[in-house]
mmCIF file of the N, C-alpha and C atoms, coordinates in Angstrom:
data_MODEL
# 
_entry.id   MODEL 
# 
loop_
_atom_site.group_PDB 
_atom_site.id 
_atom_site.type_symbol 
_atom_site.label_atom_id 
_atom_site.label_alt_id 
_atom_site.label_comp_id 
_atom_site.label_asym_id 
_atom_site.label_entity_id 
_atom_site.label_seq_id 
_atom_site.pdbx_PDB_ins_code 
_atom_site.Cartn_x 
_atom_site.Cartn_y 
_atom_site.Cartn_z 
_atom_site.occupancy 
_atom_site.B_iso_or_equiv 
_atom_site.pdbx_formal_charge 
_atom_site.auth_seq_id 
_atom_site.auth_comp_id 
_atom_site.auth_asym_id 
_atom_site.auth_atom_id 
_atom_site.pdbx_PDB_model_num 
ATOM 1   N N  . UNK A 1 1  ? -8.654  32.473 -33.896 1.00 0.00 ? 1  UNK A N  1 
ATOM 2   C CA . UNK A 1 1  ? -8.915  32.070 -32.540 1.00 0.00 ? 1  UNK A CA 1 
ATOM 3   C C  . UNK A 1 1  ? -8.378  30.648 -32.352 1.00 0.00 ? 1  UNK A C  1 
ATOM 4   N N  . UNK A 1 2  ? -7.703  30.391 -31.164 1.00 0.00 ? 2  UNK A N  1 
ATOM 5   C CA . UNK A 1 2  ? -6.806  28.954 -31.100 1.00 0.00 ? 2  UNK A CA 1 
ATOM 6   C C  . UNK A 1 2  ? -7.882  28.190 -30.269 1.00 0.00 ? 2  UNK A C  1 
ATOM 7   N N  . UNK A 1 3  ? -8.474  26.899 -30.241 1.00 0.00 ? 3  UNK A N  1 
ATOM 8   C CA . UNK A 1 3  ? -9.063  26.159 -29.512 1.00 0.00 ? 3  UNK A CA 1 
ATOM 9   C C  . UNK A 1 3  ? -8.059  25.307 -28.545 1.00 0.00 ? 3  UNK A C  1 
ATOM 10  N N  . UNK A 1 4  ? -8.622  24.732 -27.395 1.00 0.00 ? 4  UNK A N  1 
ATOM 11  C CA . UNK A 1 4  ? -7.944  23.961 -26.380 1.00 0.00 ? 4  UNK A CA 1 
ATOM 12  C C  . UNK A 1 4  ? -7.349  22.737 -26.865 1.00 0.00 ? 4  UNK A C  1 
ATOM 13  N N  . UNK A 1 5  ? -6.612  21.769 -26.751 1.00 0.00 ? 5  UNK A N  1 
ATOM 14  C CA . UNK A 1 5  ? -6.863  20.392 -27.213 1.00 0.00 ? 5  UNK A CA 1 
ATOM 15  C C  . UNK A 1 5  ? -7.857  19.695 -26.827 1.00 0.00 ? 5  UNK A C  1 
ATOM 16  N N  . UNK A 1 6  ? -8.390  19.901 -25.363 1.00 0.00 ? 6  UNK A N  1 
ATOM 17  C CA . UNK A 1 6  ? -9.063  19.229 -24.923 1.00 0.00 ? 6  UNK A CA 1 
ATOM 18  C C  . UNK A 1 6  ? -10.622 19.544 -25.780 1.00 0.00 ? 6  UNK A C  1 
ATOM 19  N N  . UNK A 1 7  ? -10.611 20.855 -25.776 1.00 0.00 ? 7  UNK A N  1 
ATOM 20  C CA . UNK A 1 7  ? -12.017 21.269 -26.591 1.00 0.00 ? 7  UNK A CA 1 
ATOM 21  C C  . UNK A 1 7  ? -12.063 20.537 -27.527 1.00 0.00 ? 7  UNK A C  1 
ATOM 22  N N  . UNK A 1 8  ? -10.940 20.468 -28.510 1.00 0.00 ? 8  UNK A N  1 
ATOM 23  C CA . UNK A 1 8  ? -11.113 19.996 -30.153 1.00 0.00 ? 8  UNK A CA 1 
ATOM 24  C C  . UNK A 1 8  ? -11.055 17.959 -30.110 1.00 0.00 ? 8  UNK A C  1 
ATOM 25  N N  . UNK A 1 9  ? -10.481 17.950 -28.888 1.00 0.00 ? 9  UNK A N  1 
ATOM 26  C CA . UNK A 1 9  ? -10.792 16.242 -28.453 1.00 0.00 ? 9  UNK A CA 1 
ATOM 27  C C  . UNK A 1 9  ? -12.381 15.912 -28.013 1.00 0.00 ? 9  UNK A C  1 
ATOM 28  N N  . UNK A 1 10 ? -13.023 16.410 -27.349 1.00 0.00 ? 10 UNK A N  1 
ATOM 29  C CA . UNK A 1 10 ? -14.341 16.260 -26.829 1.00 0.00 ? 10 UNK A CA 1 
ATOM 30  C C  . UNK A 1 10 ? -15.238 16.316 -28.122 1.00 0.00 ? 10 UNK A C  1 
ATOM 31  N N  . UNK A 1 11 ? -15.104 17.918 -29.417 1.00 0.00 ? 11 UNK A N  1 
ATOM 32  C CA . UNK A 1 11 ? -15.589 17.921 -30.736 1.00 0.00 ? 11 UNK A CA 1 
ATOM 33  C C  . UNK A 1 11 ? -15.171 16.372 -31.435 1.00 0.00 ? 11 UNK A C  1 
ATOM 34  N N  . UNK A 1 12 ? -14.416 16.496 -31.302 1.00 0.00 ? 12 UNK A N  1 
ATOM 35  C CA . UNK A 1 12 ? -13.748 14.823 -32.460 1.00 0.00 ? 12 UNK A CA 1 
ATOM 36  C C  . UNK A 1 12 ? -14.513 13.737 -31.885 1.00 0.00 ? 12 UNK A C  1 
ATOM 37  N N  . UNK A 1 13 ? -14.166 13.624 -30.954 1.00 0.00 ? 13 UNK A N  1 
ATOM 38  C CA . UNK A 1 13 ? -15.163 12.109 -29.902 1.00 0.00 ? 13 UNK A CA 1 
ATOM 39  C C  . UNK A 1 13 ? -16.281 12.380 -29.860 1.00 0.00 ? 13 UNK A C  1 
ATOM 40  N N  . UNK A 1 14 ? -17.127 13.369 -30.265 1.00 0.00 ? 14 UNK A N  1 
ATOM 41  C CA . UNK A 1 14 ? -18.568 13.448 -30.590 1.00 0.00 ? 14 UNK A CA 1 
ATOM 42  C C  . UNK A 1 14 ? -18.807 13.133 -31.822 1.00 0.00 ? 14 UNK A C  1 
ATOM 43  N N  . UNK A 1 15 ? -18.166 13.864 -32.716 1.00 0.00 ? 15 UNK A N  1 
ATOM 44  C CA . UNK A 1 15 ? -18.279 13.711 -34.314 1.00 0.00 ? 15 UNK A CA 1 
ATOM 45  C C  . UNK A 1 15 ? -18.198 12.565 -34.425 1.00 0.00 ? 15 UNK A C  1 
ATOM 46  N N  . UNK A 1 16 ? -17.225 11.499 -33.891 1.00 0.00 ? 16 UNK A N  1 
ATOM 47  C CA . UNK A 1 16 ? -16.692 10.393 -34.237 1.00 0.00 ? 16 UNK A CA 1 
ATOM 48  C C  . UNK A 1 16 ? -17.987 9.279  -33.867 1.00 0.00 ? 16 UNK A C  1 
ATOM 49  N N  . UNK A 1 17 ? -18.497 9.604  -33.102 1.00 0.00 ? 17 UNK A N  1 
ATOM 50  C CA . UNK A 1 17 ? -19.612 8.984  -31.933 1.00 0.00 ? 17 UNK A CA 1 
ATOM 51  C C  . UNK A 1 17 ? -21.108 9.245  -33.339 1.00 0.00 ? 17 UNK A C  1 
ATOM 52  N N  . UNK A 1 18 ? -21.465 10.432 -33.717 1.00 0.00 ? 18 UNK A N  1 
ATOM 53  C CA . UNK A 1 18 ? -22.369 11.080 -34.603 1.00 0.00 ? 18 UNK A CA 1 
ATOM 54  C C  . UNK A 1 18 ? -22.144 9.751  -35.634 1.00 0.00 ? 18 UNK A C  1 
ATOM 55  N N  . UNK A 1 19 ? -21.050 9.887  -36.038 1.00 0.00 ? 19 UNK A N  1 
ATOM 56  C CA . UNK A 1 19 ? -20.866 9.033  -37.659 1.00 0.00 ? 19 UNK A CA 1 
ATOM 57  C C  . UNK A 1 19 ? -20.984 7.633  -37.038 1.00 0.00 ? 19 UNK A C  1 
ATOM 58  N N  . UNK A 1 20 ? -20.651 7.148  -35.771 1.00 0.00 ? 20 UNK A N  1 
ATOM 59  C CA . UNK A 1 20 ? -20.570 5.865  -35.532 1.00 0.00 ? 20 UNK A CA 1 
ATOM 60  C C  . UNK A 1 20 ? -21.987 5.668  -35.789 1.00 0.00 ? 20 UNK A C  1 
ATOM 61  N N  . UNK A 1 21 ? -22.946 6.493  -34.951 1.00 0.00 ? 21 UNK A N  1 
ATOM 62  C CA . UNK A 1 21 ? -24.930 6.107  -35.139 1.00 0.00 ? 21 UNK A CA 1 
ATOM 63  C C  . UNK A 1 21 ? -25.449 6.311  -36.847 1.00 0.00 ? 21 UNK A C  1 
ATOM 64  N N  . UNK A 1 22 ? -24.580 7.123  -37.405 1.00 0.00 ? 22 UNK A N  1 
ATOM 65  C CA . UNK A 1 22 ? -25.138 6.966  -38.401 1.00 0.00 ? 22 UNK A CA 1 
ATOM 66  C C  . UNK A 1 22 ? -25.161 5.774  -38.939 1.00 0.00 ? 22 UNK A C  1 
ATOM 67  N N  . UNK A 1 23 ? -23.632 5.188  -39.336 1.00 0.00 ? 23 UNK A N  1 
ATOM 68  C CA . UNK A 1 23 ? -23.208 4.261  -39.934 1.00 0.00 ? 23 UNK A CA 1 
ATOM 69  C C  . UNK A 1 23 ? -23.974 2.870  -39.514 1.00 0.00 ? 23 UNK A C  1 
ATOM 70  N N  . UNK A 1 24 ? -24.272 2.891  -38.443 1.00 0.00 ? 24 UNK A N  1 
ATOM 71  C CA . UNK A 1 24 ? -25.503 1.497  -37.806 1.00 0.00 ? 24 UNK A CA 1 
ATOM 72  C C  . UNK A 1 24 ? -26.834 1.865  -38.346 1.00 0.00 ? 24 UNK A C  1 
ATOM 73  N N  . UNK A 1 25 ? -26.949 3.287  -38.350 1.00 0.00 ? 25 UNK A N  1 
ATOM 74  C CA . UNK A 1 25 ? -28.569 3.058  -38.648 1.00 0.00 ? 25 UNK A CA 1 
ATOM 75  C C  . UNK A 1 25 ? -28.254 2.929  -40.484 1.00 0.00 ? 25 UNK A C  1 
ATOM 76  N N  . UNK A 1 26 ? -27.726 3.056  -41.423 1.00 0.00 ? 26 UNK A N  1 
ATOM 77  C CA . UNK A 1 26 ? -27.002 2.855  -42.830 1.00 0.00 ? 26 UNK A CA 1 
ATOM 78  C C  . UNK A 1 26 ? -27.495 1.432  -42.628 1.00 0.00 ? 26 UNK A C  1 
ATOM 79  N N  . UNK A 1 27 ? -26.411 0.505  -41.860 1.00 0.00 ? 27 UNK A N  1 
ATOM 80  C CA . UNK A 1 27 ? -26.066 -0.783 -41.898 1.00 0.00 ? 27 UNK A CA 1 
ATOM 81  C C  . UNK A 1 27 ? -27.439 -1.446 -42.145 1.00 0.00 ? 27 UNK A C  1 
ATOM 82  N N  . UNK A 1 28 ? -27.683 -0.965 -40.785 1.00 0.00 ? 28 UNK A N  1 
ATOM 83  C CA . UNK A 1 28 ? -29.642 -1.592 -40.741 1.00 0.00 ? 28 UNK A CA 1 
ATOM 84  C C  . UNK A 1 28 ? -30.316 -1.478 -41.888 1.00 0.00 ? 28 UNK A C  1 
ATOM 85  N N  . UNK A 1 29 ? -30.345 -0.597 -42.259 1.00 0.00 ? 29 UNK A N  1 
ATOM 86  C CA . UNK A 1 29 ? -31.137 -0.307 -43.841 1.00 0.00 ? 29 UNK A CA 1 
ATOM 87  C C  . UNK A 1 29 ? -31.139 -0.899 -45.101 1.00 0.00 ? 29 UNK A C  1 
ATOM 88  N N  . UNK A 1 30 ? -29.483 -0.279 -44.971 1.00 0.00 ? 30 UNK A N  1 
ATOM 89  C CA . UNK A 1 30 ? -29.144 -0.577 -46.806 1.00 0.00 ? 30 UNK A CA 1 
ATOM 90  C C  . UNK A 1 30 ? -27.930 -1.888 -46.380 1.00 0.00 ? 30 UNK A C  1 
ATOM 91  N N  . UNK A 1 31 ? -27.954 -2.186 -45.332 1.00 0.00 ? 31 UNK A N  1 
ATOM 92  C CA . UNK A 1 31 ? -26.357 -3.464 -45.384 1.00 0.00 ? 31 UNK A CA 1 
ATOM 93  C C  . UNK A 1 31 ? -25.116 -2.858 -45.846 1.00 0.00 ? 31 UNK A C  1 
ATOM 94  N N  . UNK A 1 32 ? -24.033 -3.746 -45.640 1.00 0.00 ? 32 UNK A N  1 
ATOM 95  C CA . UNK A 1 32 ? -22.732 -2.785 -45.684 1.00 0.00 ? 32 UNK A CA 1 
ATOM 96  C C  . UNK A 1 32 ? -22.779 -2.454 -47.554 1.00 0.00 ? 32 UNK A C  1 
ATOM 97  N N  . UNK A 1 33 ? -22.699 -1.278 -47.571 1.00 0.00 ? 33 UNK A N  1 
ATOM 98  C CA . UNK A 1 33 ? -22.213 -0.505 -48.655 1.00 0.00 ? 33 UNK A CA 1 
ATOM 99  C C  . UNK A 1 33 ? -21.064 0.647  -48.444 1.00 0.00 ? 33 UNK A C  1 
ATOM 100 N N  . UNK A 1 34 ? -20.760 1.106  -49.824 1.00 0.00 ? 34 UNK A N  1 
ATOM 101 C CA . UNK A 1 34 ? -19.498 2.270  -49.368 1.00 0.00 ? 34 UNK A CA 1 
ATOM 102 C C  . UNK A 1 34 ? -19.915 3.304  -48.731 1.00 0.00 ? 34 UNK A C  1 
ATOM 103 N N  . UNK A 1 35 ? -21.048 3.849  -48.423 1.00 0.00 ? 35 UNK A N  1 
ATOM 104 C CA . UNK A 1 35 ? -21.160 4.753  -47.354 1.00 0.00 ? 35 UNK A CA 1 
ATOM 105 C C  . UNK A 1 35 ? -21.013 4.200  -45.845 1.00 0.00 ? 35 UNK A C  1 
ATOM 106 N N  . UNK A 1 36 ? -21.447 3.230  -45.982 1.00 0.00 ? 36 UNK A N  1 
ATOM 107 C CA . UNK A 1 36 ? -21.184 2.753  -44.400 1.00 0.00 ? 36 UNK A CA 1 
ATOM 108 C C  . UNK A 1 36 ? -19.712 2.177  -43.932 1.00 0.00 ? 36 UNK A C  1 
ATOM 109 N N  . UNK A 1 37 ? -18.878 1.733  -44.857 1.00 0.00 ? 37 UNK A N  1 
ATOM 110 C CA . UNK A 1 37 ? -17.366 1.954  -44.874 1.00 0.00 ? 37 UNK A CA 1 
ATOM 111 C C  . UNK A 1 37 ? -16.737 3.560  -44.662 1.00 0.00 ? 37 UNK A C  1 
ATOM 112 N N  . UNK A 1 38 ? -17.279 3.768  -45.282 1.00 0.00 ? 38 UNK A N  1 
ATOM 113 C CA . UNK A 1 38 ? -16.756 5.955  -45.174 1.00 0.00 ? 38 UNK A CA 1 
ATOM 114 C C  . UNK A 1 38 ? -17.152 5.808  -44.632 1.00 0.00 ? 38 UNK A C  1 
ATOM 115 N N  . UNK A 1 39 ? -18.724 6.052  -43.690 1.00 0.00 ? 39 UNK A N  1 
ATOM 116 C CA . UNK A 1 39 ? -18.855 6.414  -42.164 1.00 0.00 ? 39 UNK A CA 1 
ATOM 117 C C  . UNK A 1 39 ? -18.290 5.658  -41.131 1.00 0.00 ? 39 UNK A C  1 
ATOM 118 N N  . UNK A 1 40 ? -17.938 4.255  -40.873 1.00 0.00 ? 40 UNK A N  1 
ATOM 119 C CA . UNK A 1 40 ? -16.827 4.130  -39.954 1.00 0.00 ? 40 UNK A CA 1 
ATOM 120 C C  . UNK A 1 40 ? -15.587 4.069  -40.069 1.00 0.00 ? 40 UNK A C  1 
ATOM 121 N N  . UNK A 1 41 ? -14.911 4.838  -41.171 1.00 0.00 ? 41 UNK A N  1 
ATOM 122 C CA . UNK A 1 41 ? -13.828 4.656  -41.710 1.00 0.00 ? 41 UNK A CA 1 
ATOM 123 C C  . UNK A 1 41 ? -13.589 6.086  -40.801 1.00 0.00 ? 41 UNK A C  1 
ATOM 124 N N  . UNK A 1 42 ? -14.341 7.621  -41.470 1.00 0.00 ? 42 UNK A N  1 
ATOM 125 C CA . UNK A 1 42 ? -14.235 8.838  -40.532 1.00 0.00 ? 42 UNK A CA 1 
ATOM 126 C C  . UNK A 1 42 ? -14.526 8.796  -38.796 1.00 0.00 ? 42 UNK A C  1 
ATOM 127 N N  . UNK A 1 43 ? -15.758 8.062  -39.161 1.00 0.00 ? 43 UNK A N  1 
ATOM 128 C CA . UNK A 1 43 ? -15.811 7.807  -37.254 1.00 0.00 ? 43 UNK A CA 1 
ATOM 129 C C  . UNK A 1 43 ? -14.479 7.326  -36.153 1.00 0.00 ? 43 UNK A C  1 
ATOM 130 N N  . UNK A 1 44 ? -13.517 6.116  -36.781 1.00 0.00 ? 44 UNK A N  1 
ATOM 131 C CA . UNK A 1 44 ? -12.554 5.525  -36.379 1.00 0.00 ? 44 UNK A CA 1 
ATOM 132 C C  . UNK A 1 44 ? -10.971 6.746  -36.397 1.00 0.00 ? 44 UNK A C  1 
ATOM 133 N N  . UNK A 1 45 ? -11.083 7.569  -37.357 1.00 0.00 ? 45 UNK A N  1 
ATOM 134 C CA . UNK A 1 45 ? -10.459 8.673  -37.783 1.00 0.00 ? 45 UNK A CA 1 
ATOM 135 C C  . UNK A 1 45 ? -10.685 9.802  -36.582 1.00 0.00 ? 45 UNK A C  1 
ATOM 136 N N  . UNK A 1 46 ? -12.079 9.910  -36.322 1.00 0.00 ? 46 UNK A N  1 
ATOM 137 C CA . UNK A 1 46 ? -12.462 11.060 -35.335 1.00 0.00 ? 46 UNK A CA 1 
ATOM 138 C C  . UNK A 1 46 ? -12.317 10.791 -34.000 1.00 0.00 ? 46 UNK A C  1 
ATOM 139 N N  . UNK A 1 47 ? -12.529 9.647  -33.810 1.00 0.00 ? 47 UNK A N  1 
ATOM 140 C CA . UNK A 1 47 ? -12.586 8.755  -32.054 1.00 0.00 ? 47 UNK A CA 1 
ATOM 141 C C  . UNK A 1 47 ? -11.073 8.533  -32.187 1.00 0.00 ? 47 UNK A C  1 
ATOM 142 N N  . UNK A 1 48 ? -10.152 8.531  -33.056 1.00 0.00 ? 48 UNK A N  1 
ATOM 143 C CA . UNK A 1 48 ? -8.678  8.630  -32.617 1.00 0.00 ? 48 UNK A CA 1 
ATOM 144 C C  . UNK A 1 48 ? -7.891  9.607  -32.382 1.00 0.00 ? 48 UNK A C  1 
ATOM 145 N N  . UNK A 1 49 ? -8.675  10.312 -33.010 1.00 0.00 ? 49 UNK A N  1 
ATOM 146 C CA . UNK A 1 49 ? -7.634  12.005 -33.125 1.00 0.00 ? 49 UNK A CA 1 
ATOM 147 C C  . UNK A 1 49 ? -8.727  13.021 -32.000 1.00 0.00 ? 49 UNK A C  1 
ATOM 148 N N  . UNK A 1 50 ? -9.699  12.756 -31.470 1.00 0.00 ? 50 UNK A N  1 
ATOM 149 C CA . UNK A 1 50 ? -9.917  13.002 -30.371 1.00 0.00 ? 50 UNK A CA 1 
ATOM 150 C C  . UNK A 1 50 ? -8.876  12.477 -28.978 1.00 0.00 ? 50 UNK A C  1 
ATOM 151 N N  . UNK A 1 51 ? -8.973  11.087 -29.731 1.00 0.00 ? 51 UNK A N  1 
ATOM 152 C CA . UNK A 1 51 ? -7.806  10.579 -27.970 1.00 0.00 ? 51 UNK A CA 1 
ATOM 153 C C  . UNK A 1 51 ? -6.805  11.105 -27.836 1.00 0.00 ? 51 UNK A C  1 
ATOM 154 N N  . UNK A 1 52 ? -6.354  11.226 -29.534 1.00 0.00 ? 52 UNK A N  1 
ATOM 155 C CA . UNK A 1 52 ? -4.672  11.862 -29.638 1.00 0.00 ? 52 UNK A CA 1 
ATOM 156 C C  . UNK A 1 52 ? -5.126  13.047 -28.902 1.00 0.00 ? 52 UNK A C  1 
ATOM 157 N N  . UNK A 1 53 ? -6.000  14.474 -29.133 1.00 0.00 ? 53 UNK A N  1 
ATOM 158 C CA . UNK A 1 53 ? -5.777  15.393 -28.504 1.00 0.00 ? 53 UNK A CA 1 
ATOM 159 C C  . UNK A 1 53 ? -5.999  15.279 -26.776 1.00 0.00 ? 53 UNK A C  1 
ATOM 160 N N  . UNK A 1 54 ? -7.066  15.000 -26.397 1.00 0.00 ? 54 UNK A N  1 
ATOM 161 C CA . UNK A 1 54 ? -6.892  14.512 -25.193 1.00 0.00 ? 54 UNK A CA 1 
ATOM 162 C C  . UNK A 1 54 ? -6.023  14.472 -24.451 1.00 0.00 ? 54 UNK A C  1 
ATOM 163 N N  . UNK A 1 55 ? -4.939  13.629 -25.307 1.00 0.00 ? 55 UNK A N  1 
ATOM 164 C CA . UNK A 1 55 ? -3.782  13.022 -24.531 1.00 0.00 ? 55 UNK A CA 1 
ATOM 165 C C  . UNK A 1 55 ? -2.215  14.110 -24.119 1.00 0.00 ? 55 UNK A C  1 
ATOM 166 N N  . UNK A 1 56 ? -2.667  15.072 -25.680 1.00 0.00 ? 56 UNK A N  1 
ATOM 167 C CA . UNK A 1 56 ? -1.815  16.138 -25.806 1.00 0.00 ? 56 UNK A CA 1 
ATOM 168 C C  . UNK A 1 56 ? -2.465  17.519 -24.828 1.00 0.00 ? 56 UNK A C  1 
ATOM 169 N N  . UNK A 1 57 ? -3.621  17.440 -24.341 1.00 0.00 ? 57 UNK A N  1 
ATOM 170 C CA . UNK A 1 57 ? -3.649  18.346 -23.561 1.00 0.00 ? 57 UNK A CA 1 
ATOM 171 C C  . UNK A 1 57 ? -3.330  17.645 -21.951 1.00 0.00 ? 57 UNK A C  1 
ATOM 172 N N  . UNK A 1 58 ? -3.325  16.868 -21.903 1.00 0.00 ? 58 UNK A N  1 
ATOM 173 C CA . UNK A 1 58 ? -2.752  16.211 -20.224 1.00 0.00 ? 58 UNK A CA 1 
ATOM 174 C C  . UNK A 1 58 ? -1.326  16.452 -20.233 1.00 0.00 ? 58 UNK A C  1 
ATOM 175 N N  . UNK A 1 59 ? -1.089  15.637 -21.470 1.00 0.00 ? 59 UNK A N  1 
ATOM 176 C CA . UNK A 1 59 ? 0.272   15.788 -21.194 1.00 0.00 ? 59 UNK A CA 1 
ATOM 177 C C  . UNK A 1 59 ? 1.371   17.416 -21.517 1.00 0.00 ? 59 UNK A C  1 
ATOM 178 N N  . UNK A 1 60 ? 0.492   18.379 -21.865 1.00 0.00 ? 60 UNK A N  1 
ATOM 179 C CA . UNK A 1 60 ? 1.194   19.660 -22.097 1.00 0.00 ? 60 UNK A CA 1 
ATOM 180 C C  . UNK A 1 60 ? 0.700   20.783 -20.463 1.00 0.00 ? 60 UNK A C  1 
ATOM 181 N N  . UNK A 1 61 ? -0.577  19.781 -19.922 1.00 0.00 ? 61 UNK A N  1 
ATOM 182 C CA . UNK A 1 61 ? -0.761  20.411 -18.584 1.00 0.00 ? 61 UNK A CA 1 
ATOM 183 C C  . UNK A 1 61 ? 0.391   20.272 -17.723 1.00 0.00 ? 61 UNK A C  1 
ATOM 184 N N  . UNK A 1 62 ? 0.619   18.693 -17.711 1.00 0.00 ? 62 UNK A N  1 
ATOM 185 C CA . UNK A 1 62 ? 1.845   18.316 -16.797 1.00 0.00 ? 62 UNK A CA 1 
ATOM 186 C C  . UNK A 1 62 ? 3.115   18.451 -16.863 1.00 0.00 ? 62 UNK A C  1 
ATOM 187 N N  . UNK A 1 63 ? 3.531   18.895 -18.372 1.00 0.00 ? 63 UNK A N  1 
ATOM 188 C CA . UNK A 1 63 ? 4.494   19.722 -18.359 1.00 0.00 ? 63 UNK A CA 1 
ATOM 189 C C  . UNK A 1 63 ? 4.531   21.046 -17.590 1.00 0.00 ? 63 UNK A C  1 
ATOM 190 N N  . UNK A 1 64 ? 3.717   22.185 -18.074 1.00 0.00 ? 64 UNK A N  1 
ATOM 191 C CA . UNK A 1 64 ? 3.825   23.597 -17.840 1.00 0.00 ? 64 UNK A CA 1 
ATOM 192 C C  . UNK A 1 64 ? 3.869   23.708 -15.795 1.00 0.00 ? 64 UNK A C  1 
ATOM 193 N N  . UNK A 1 65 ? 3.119   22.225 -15.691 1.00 0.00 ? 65 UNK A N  1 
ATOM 194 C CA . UNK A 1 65 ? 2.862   22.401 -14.056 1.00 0.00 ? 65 UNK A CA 1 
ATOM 195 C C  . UNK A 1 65 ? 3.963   22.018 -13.292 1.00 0.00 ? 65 UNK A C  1 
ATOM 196 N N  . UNK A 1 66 ? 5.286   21.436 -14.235 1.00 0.00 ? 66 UNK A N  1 
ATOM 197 C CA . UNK A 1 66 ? 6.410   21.303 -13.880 1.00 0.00 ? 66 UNK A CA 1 
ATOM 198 C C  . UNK A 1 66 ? 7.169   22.557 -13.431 1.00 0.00 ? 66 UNK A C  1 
ATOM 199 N N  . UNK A 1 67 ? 6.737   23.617 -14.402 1.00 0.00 ? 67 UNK A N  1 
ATOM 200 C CA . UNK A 1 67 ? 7.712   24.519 -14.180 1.00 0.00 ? 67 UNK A CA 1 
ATOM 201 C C  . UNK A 1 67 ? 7.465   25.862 -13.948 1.00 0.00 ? 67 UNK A C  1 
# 
């Protein structure tokens, strides 16, 4: 089954958003350690490749609506 871009952008920018709260409530706790590097290391990973798709479903709308 193929997902939208936009679908799999909205999933990523949540996920990315999920790991961002984790990684603060980590911070608060235990102070920066390597889990809280991995969690905003994936969060920064997920909140980008959400935008990337995002961006690839606008811009593959405004193609097809070209023609």
């Amino acid at each position: 089954m193929r997902y939208s871009p936009f679908g799999s952008g909205i999933l990523y920018i949540l996920l990315g958003s999920l790991f961002t709260y984790f990684a603060i409530q980590n911070v608060q706790e235990d102070g920066w350690g390597f889990f809280s590097y991995l969690l905003v290391i994936l969060a920064t990973f997920d909140v980008g490749s959400g935008i990337k798709m995002i961006a690839i479903h606008y811009k593959l709308k405004k193609t097809f609506k070209k023609k």
